[in-house]
N, CA and C atoms of all chains as a GROMACS GRO file, in nm:
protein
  573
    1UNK      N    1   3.214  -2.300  -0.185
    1UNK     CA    2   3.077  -2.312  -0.235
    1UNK      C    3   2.979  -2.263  -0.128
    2UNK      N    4   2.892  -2.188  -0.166
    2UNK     CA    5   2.774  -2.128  -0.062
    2UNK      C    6   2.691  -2.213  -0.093
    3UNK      N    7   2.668  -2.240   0.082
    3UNK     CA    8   2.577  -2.366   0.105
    3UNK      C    9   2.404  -2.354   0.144
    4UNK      N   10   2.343  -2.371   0.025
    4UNK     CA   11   2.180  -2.294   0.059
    4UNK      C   12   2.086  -2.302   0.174
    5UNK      N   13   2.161  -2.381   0.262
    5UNK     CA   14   2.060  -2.381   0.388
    5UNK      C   15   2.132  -2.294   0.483
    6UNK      N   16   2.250  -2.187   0.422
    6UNK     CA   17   2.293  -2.062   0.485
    6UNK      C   18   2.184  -1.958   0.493
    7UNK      N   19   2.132  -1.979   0.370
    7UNK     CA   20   2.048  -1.870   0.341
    7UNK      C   21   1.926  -1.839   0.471
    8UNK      N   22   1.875  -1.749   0.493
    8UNK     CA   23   1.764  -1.697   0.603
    8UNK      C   24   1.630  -1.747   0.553
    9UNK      N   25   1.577  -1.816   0.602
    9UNK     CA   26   1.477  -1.899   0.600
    9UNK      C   27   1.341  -1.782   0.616
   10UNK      N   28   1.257  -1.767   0.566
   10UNK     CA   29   1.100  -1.691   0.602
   10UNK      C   30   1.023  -1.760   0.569
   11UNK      N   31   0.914  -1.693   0.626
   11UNK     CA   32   0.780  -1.783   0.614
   11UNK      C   33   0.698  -1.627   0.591
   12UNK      N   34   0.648  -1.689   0.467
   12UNK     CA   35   0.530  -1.569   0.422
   12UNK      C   36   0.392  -1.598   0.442
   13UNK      N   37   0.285  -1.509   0.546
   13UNK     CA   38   0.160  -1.598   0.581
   13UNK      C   39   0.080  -1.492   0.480
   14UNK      N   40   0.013  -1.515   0.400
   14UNK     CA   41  -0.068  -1.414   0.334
   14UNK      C   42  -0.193  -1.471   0.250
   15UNK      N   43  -0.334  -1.413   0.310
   15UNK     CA   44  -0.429  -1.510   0.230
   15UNK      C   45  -0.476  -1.493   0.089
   16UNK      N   46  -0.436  -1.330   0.087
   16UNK     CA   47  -0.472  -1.275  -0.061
   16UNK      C   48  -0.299  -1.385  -0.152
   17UNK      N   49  -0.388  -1.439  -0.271
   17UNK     CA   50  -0.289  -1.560  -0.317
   17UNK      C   51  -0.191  -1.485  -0.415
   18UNK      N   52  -0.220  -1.366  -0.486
   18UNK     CA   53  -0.128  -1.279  -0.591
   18UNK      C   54  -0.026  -1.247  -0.483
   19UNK      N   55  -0.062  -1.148  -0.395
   19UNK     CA   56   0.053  -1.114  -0.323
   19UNK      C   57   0.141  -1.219  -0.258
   20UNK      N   58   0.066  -1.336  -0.222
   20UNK     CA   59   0.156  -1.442  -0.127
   20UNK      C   60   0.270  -1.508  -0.230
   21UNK      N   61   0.190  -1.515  -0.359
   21UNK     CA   62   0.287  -1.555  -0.482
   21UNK      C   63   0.366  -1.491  -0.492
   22UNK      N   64   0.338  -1.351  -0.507
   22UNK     CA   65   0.421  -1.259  -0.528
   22UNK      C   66   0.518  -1.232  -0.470
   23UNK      N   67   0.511  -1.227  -0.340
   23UNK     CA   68   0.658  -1.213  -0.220
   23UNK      C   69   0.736  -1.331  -0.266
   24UNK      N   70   0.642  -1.479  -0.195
   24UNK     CA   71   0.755  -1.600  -0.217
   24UNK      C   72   0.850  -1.552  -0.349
   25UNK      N   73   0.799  -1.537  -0.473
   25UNK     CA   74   0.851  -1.567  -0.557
   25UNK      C   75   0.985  -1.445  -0.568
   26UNK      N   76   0.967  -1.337  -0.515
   26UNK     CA   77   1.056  -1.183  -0.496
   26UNK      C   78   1.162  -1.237  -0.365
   27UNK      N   79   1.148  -1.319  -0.287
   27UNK     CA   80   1.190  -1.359  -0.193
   27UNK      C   81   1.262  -1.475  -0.193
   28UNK      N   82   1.218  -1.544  -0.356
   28UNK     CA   83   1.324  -1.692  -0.321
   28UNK      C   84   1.440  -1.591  -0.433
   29UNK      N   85   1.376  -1.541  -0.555
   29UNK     CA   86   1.438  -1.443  -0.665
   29UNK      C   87   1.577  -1.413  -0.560
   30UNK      N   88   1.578  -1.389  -0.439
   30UNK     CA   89   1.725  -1.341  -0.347
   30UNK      C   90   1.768  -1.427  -0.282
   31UNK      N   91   1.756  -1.550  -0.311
   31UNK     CA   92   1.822  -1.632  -0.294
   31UNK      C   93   1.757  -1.649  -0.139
   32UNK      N   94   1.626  -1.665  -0.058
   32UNK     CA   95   1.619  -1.688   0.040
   32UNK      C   96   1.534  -1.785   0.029
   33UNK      N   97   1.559  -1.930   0.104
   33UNK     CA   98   1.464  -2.022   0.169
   33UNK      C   99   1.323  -1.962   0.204
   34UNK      N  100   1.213  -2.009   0.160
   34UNK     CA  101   1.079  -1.996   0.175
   34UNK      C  102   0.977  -2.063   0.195
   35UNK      N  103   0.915  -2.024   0.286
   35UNK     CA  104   0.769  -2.121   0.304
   35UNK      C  105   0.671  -2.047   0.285
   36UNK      N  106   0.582  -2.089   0.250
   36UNK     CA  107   0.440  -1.985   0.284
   36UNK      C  108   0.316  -2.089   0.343
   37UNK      N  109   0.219  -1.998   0.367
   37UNK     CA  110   0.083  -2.024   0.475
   37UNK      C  111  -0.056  -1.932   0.431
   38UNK      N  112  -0.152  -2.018   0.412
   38UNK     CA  113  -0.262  -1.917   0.363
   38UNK      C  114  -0.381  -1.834   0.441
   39UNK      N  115  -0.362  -1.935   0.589
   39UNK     CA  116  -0.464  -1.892   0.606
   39UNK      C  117  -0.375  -1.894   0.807
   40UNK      N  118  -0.479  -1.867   0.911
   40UNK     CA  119  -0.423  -1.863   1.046
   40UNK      C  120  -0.350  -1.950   1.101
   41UNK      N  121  -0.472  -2.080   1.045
   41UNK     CA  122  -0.414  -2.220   1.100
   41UNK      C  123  -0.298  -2.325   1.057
   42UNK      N  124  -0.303  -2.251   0.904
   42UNK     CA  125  -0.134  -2.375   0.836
   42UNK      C  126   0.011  -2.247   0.949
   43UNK      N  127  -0.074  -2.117   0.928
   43UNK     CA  128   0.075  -2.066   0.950
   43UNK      C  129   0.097  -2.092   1.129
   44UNK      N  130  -0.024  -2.094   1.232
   44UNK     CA  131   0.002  -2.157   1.351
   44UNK      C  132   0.114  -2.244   1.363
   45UNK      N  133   0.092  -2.337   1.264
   45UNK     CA  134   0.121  -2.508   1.256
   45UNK      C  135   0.265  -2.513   1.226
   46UNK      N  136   0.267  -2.396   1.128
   46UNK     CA  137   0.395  -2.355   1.055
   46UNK      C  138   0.486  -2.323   1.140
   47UNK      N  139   0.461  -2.211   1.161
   47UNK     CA  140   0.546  -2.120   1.315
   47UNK      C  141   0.570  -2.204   1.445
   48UNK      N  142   0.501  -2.284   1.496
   48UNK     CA  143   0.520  -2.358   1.575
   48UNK      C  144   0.631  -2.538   1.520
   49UNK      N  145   0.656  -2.572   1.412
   49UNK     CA  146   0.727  -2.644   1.333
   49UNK      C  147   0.839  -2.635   1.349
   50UNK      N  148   0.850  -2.515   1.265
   50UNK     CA  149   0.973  -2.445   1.169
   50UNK      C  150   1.048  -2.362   1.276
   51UNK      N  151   1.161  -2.353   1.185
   51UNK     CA  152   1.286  -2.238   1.258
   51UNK      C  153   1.281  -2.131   1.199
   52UNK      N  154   1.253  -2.017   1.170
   52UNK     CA  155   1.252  -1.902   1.071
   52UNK      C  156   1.306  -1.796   1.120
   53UNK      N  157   1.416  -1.764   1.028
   53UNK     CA  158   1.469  -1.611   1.077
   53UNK      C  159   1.395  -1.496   1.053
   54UNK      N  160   1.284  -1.503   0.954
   54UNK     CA  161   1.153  -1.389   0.951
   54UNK      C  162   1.035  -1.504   0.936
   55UNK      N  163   0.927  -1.402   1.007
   55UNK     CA  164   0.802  -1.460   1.004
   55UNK      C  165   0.722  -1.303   0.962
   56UNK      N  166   0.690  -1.301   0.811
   56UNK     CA  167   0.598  -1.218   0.777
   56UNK      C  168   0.463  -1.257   0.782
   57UNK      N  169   0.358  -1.193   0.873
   57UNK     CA  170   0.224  -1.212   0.906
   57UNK      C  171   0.144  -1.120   0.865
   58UNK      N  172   0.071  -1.161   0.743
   58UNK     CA  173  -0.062  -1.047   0.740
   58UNK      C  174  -0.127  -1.095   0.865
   59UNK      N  175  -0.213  -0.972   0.886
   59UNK     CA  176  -0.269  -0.938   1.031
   59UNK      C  177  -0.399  -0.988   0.992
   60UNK      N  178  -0.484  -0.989   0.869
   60UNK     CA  179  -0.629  -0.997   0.904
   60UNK      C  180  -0.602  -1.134   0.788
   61UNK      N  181  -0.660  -1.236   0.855
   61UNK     CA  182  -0.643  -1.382   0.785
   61UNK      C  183  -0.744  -1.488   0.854
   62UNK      N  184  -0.803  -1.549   0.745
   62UNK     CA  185  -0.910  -1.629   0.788
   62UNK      C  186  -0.852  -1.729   0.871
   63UNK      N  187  -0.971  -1.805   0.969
   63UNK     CA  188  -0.930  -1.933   1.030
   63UNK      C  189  -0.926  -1.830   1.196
   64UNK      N  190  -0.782  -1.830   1.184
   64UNK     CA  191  -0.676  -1.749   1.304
   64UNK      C  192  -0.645  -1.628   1.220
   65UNK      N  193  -0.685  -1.511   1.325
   65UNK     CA  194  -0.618  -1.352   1.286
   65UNK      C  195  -0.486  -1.358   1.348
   66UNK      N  196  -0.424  -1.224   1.310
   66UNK     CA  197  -0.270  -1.214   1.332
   66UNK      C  198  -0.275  -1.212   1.504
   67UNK      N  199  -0.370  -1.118   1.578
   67UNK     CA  200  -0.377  -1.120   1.696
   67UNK      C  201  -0.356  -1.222   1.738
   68UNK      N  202  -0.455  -1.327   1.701
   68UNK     CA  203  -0.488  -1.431   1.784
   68UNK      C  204  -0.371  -1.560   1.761
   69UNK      N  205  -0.284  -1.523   1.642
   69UNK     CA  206  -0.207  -1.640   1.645
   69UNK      C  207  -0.065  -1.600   1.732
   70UNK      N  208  -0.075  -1.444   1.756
   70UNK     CA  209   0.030  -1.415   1.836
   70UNK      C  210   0.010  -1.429   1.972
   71UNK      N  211  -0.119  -1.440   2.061
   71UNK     CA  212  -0.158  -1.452   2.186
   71UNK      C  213  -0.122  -1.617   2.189
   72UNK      N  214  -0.211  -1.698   2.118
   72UNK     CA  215  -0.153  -1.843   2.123
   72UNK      C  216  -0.022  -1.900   2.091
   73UNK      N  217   0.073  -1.793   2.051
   73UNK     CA  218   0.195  -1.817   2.052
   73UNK      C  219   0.256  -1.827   2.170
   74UNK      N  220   0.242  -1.659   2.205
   74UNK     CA  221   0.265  -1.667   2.339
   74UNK      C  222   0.229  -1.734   2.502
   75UNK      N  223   0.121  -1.820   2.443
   75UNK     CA  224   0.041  -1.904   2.551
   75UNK      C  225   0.146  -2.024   2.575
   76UNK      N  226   0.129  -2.079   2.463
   76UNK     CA  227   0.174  -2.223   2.384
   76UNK      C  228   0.296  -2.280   2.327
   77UNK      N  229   0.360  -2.140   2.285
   77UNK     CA  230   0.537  -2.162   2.237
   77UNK      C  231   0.602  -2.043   2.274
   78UNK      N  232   0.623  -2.037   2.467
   78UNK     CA  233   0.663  -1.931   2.474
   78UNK      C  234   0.823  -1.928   2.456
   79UNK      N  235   0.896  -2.036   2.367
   79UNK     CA  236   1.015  -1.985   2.341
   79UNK      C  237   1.107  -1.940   2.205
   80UNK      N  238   0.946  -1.912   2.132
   80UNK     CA  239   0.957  -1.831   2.007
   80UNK      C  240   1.002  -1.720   2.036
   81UNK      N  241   1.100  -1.670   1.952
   81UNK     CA  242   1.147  -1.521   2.003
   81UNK      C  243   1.076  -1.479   1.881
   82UNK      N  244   0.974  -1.383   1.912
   82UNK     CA  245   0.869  -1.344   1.807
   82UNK      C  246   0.904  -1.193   1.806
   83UNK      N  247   0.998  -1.121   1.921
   83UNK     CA  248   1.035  -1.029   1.897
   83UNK      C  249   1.179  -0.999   1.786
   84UNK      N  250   1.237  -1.132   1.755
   84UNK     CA  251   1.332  -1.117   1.648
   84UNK      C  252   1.296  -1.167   1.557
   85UNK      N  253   1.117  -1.234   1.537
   85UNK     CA  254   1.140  -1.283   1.418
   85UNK      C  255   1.045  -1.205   1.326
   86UNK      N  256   0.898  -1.148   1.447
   86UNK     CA  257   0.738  -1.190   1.343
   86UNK      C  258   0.716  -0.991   1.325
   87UNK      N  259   0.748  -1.012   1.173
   87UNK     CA  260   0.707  -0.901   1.117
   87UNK      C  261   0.540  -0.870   1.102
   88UNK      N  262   0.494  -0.827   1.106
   88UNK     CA  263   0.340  -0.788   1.110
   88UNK      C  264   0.326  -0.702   0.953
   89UNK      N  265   0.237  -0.804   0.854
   89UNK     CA  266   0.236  -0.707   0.738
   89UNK      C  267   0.048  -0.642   0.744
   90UNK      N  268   0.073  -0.534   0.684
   90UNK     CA  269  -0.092  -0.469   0.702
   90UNK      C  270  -0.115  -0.364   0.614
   91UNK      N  271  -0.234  -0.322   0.589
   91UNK     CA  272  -0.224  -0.268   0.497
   91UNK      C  273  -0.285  -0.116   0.574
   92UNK      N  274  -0.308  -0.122   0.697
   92UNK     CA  275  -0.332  -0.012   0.803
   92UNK      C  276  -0.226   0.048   0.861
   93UNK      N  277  -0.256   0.167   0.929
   93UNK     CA  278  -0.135   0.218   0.990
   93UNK      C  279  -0.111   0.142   1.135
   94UNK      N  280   0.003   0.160   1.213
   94UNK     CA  281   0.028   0.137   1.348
   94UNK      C  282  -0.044   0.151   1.421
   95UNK      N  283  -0.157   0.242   1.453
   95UNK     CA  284  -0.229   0.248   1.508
   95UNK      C  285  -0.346   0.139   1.510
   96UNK      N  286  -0.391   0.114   1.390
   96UNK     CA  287  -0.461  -0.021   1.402
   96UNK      C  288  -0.442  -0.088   1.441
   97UNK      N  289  -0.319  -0.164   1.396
   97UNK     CA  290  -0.257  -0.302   1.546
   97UNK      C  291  -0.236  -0.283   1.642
   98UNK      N  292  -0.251  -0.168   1.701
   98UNK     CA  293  -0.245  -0.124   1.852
   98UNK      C  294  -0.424  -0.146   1.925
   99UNK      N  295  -0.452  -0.113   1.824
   99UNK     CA  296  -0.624  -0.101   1.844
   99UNK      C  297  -0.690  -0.246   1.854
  100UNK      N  298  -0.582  -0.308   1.760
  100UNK     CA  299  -0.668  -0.443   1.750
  100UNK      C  300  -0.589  -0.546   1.889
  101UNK      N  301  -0.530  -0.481   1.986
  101UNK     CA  302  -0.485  -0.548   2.084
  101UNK      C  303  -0.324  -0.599   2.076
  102UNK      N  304  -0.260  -0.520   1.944
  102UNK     CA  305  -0.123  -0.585   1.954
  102UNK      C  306  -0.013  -0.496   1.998
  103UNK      N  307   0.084  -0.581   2.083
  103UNK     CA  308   0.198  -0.420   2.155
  103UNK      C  309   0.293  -0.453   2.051
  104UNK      N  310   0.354  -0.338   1.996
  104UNK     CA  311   0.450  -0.330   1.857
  104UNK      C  312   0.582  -0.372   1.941
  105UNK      N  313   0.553  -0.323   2.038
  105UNK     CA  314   0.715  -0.369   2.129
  105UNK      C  315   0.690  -0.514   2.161
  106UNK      N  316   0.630  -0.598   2.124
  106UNK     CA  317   0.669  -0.745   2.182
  106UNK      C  318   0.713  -0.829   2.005
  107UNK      N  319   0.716  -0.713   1.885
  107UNK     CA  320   0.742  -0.772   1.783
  107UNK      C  321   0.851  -0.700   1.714
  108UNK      N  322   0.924  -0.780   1.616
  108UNK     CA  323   1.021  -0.708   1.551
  108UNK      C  324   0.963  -0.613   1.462
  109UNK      N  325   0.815  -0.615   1.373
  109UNK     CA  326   0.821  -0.480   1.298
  109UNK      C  327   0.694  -0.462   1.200
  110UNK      N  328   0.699  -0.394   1.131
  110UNK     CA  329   0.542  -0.441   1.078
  110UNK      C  330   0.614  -0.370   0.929
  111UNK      N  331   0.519  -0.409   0.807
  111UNK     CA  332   0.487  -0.344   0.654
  111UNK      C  333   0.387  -0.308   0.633
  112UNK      N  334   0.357  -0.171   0.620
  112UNK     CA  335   0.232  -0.143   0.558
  112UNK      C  336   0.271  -0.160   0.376
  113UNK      N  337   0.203  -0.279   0.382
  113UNK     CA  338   0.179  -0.393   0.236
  113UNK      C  339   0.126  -0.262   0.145
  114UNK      N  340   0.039  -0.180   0.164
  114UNK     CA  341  -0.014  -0.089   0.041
  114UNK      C  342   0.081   0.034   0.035
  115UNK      N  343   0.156   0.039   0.112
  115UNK     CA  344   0.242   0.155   0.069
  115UNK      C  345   0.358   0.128   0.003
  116UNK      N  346   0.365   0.008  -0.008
  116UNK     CA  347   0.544  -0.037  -0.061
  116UNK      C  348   0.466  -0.098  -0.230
  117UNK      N  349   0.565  -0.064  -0.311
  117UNK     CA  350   0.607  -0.123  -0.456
  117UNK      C  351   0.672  -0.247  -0.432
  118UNK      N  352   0.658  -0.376  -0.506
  118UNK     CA  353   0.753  -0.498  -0.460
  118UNK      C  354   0.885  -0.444  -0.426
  119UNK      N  355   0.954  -0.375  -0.525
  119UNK     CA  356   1.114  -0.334  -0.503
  119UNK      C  357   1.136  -0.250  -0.348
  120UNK      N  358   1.003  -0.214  -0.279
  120UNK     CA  359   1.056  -0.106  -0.166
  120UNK      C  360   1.010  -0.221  -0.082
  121UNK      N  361   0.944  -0.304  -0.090
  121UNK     CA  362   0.900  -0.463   0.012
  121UNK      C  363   0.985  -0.518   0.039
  122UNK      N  364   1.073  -0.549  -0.081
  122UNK     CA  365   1.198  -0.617  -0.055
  122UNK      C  366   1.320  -0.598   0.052
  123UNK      N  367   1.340  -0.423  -0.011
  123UNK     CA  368   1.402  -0.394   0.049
  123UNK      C  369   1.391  -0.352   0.197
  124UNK      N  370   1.208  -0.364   0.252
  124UNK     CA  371   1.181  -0.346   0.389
  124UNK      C  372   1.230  -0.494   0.456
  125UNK      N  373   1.185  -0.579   0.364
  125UNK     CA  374   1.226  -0.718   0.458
  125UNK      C  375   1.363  -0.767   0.448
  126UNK      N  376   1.498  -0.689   0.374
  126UNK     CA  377   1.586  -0.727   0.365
  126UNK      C  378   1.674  -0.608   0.515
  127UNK      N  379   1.629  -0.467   0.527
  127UNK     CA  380   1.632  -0.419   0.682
  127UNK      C  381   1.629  -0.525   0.811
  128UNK      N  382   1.483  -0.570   0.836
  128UNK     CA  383   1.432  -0.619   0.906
  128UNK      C  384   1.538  -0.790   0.923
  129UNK      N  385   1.574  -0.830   0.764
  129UNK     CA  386   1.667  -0.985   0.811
  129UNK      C  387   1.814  -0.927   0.883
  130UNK      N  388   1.842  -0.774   0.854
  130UNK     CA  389   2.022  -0.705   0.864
  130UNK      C  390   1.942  -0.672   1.033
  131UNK      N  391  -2.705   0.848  -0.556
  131UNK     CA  392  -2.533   0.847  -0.497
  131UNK      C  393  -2.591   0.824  -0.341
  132UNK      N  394  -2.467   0.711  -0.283
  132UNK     CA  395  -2.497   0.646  -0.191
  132UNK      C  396  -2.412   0.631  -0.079
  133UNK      N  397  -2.378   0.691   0.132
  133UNK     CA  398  -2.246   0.669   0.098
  133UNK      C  399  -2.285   0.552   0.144
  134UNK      N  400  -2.134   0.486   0.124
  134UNK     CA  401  -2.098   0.353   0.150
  134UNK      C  402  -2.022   0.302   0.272
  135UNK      N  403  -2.019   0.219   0.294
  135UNK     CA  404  -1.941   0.104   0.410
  135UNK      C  405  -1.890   0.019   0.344
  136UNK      N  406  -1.793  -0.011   0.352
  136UNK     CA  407  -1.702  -0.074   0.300
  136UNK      C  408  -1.570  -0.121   0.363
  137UNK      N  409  -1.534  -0.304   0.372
  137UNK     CA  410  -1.466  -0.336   0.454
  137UNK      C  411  -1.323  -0.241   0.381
  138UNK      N  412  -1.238  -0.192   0.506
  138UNK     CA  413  -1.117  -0.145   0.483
  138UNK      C  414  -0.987  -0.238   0.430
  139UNK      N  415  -1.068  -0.383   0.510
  139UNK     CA  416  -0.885  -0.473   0.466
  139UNK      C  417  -0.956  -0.524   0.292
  140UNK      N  418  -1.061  -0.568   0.299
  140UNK     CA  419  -1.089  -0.603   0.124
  140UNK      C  420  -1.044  -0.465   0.040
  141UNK      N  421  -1.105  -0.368   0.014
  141UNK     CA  422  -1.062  -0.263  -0.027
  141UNK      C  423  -0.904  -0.243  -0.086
  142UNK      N  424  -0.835  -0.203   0.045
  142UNK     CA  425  -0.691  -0.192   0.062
  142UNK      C  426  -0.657  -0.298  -0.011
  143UNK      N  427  -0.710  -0.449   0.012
  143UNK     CA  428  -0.658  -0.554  -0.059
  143UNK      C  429  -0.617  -0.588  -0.190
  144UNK      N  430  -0.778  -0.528  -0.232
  144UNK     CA  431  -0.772  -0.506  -0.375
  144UNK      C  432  -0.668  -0.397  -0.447
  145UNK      N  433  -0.666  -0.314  -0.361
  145UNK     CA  434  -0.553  -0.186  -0.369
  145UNK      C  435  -0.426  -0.220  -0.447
  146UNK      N  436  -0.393  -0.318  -0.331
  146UNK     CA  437  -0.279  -0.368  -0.331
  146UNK      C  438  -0.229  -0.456  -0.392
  147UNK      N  439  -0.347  -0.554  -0.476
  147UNK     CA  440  -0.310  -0.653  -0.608
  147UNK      C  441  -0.263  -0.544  -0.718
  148UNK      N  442  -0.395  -0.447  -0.751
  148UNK     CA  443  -0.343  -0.386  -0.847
  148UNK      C  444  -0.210  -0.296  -0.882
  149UNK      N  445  -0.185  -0.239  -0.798
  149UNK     CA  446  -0.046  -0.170  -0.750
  149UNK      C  447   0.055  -0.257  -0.790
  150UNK      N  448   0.066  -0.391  -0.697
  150UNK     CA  449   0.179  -0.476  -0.697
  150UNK      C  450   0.165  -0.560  -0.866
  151UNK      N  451   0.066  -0.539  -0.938
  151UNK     CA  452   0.083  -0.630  -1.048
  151UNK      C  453   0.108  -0.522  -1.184
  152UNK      N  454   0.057  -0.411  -1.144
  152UNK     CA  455   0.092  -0.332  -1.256
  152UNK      C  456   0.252  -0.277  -1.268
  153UNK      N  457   0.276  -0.250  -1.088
  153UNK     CA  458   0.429  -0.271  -1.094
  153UNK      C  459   0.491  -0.354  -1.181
  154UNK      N  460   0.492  -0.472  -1.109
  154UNK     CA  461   0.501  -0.555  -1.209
  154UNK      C  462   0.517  -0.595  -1.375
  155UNK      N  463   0.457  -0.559  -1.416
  155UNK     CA  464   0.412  -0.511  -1.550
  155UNK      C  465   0.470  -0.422  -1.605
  156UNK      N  466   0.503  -0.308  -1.496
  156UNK     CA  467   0.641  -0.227  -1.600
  156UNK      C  468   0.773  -0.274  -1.612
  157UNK      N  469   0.793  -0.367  -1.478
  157UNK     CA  470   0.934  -0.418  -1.492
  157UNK      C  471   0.969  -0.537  -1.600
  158UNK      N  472   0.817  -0.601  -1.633
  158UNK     CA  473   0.804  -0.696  -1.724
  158UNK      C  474   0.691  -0.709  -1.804
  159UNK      N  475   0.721  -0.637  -1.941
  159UNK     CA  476   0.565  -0.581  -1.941
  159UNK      C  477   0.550  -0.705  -2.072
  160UNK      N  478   0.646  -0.849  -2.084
  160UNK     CA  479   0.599  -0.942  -2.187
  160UNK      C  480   0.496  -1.034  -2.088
  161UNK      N  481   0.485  -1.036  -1.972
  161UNK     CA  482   0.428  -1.065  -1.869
  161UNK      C  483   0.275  -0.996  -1.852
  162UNK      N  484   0.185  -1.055  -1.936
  162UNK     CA  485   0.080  -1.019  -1.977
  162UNK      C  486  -0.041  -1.061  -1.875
  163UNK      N  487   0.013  -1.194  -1.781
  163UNK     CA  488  -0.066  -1.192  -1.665
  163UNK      C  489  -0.101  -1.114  -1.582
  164UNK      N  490  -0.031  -0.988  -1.562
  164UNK     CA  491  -0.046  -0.928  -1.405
  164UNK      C  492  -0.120  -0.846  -1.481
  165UNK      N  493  -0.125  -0.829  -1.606
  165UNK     CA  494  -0.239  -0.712  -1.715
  165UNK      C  495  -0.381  -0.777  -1.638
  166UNK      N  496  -0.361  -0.914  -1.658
  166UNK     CA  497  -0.524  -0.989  -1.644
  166UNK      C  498  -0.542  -0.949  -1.477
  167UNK      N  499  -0.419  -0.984  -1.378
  167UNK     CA  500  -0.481  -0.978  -1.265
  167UNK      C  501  -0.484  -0.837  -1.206
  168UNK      N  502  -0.482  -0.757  -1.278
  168UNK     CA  503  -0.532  -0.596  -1.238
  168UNK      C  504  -0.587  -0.565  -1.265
  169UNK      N  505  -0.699  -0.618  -1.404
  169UNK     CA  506  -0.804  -0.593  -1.460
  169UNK      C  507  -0.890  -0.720  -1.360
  170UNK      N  508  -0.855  -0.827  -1.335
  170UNK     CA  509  -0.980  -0.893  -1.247
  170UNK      C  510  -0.991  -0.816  -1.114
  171UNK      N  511  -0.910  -0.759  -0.994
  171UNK     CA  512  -0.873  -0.700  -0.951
  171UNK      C  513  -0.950  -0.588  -0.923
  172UNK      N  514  -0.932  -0.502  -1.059
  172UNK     CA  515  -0.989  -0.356  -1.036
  172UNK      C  516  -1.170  -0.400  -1.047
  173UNK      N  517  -1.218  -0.534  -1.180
  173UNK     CA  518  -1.352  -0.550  -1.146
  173UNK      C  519  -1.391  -0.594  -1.028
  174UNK      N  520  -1.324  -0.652  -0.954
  174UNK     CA  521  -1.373  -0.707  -0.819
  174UNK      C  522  -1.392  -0.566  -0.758
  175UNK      N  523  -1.320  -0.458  -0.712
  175UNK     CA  524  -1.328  -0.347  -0.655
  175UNK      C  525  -1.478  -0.274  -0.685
  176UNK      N  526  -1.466  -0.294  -0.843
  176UNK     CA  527  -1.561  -0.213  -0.902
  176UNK      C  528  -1.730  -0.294  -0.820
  177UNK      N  529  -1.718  -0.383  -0.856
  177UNK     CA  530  -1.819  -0.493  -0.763
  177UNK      C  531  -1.860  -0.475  -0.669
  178UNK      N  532  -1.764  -0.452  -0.567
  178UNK     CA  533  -1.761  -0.462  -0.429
  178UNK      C  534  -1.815  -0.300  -0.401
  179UNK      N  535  -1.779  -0.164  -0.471
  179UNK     CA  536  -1.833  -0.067  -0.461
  179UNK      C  537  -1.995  -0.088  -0.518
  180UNK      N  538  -2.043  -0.167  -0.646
  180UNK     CA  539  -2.169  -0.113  -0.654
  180UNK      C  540  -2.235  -0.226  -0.519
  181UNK      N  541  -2.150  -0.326  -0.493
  181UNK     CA  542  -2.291  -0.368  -0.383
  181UNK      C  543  -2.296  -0.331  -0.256
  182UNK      N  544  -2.190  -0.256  -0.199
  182UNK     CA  545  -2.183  -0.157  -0.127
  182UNK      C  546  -2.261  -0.004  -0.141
  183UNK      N  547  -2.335   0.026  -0.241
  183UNK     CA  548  -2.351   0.131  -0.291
  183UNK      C  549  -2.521   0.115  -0.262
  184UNK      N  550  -2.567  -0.035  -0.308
  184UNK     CA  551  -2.691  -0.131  -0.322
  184UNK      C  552  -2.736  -0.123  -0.202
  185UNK      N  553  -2.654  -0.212  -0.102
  185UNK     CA  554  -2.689  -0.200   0.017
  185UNK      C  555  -2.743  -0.070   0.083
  186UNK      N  556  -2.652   0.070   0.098
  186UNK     CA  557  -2.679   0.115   0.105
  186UNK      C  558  -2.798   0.205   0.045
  187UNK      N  559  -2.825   0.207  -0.074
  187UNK     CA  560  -2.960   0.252  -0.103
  187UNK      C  561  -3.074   0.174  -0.049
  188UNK      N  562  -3.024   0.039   0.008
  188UNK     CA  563  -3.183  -0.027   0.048
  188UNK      C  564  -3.191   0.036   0.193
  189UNK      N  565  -3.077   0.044   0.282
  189UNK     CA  566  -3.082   0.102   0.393
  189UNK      C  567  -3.131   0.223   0.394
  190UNK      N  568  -3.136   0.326   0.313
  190UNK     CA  569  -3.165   0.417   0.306
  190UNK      C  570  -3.334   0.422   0.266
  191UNK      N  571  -3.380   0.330   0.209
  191UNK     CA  572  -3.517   0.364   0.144
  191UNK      C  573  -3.565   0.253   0.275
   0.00000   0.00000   0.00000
């Protein structure tokens, strides 16, 4: 018998509420453990909690931005491995999160959210768990 | 005709409901909600361009 707390645990932080629905629900649909977070400060609270084998972060989110919850990560829980876990979702290119102060090399990866169809999302965050 | 400023992540945002729900919608098209939330969606956009559009004509005059 496959035992469901095998499954890879994520945490989806996203404030726009269609899409945050939307993943969880594409994301438990595969059989994966899920949490979600709406805004900077539940997913702070969250990430600092929880054990998660992905941490998908939209970047621009009220309360706490993606920047800023990754600097206070790194202040405050420096034994998050945020380089294997915290995906960066955005709807900008790479260059923006570079701009907005974030090094792509201290994270496992980013989604540009407007270029993917749910079915090509999926399959970016099912890469990113392999 | 006015140009505009307009935040990039709202925009994109809105982008990106409609995209992901009309998707949606073909894979399940008895699923008549994501009809509603791409039509609220695209009016919010539509919104957000004329008061973007507003603004800018007052800046301008």
């Amino acid at each position: 018998m496959t035992e469901l707390t095998s499954q890879p645990k994520i945490l989806v932080v996203e404030d726009e509420q269609f899409l945050r629905q939307l993943y969880v629900e594409l994301l438990k649909g595969e059989g994966y453990q899920v949490d979600e977070a709406k805004d900077g400060e539940e997913a702070y609270e969250k990430i600092t909690q929880g054990d998660f084998n992905l941490i998908l972060l939209d970047f621009q989110l009220p309360k706490l931005d993606g920047g800023q919850i990754f600097a206070k990560l790194k202040k405050e829980a420096p034994k998050k491995n945020l380089k294997e876990t915290l995906v960066v979702l955005t709807n900008m290119e790479p260059d923006f999160l570079k701009n907005m102060g974030l090094n792509l090399e201290e994270i496992k990866g980013y989604i540009i959210k407007s270029d993917y169809t749910p079915d090509q999302f999926l399959n970016e965050v099912k890469k990113y768990l392999n | 005709m006015a140009n505009l400023i307009l935040n990039s992540h709202d925009l994109l945002g809105k982008l990106s409901v409609i995209k992901n729900s009309l998707y949606m919608l073909l894979e399940q098209p008895e699923k008549k909600e994501y009809l509603d939330t791409a039509i609220n969606a695209n009016q919010e956009l539509i919104e957000m361009i004329k008061g973007a559009a507003q603004n800018g004509q007052n800046t301008d005059s």
